[in-house]
C-alpha positions in Angstrom: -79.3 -10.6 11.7 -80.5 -7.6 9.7 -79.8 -3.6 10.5 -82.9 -2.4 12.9 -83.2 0.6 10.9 -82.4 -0.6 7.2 -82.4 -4.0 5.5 -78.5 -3.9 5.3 -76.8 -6.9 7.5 -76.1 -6.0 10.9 -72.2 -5.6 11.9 -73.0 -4.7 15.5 -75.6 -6.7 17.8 -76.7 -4.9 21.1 -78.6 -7.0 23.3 -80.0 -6.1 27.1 -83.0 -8.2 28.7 -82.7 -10.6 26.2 -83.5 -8.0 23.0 -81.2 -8.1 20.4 -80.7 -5.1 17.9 -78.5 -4.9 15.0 -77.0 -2.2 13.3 -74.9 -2.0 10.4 -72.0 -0.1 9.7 -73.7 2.9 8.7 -76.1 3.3 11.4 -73.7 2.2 13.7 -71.8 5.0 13.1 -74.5 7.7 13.2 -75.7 6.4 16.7 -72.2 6.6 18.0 -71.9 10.3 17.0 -75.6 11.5 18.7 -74.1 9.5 21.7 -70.7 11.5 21.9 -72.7 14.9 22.0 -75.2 13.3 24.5 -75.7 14.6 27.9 -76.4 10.8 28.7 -72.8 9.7 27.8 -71.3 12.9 29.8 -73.6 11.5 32.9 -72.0 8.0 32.4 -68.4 8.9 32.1 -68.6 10.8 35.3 -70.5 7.8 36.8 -67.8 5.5 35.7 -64.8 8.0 36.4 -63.5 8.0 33.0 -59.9 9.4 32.4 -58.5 9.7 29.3 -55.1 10.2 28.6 -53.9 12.1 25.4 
């Protein structure tokens, strides 16, 4: 399976409704960090009732 955003081979596979996506490392990475500083993620902690320890 290839990146969806590059031709680099994909490290991660996604898949929901029976679509697969890749993503290599790279990419990967980059969508992981406009997810932590997403209001999106924030909405589904609190849905989930994350706690985090430190």
């Amino acid at each position: 399976m290839r990146c969806h955003y590059c031709e680099e081979a994909a490290a991660f596979a996604a898949e929901k409704d029976g679509l697969k996506v890749g993503l290599c490392t790279e990419h990967f990475q980059e969508r992981m960090e406009e997810l932590t500083d997403s209001a999106e993620l924030a909405e589904l902690e609190e849905q989930l009732d994350v706690n985090r320890t430190e």
